[in-house]
N, C-alpha and C positions, 0 to 999 in steps of 0.2 A: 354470529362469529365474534370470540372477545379479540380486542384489538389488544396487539404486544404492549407492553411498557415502555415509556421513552424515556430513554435515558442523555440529560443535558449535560457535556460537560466544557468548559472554558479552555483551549488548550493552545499553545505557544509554536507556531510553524514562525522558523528564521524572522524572527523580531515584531511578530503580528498575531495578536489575541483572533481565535475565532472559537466563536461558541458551536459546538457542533451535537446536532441532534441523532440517536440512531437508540436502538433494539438491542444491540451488543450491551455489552456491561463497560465502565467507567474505564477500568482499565486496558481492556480492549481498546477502543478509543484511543485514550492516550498512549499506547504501545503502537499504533496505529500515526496517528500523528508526529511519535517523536521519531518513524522510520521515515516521514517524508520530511520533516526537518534534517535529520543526520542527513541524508543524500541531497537534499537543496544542500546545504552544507560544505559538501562534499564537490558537488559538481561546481559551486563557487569559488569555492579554492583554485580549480583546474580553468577556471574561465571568471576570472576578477570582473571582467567589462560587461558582463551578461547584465542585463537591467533584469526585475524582479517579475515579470513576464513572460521573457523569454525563461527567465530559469525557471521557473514554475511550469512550464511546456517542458523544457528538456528534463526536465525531474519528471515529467507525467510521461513521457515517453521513454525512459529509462526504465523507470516502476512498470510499466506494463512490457516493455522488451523481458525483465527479470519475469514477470508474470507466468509468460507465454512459454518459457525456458521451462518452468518449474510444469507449467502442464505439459508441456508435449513429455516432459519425462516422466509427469504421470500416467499420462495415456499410453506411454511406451511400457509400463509397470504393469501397470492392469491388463493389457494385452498378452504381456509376458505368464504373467499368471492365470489368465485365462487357459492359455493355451499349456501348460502345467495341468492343470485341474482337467484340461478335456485330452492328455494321455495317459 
């Protein structure tokens, strides 16, 4: 079985280098990182006192709140058109 290509790229989350390894392409990646940057960001502004911790929790638990939103609306889509297709 050939194993994917790894793709390394260096990328900038709220004020700290991490080099981040994955199968996506570069851009992906970075498109990827600089949406959890914008919302650390984001959520700082609304909460100055948060240490860099906690706001990395509240941004993972925010990110995955939007997550869950965007499937149950697609599980709601694809049911919708299931049931289309079967009258």
């Amino acid at each position: 079985m050939a194993e994917q290509q790894k793709t390394r790229v260096t990328v900038d989350i709220y004020g700290q280098q991490y080099t981040i390894v994955g199968t996506e392409s570069s851009s992906h990646i970075r498109l990827v990182a600089s949406i959890v940057d914008d919302k650390m960001r984001e959520i700082s502004e609304k909460n100055p006192t948060l240490d860099t911790s906690k706001l990395a929790v509240l941004t993972a638990v925010n990110i995955v709140h939007d997550y869950l939103k965007l499937k149950e609306e697609y599980d709601r889509l694809l049911q919708k058109l299931q049931k289309e297709k079967d009258e």
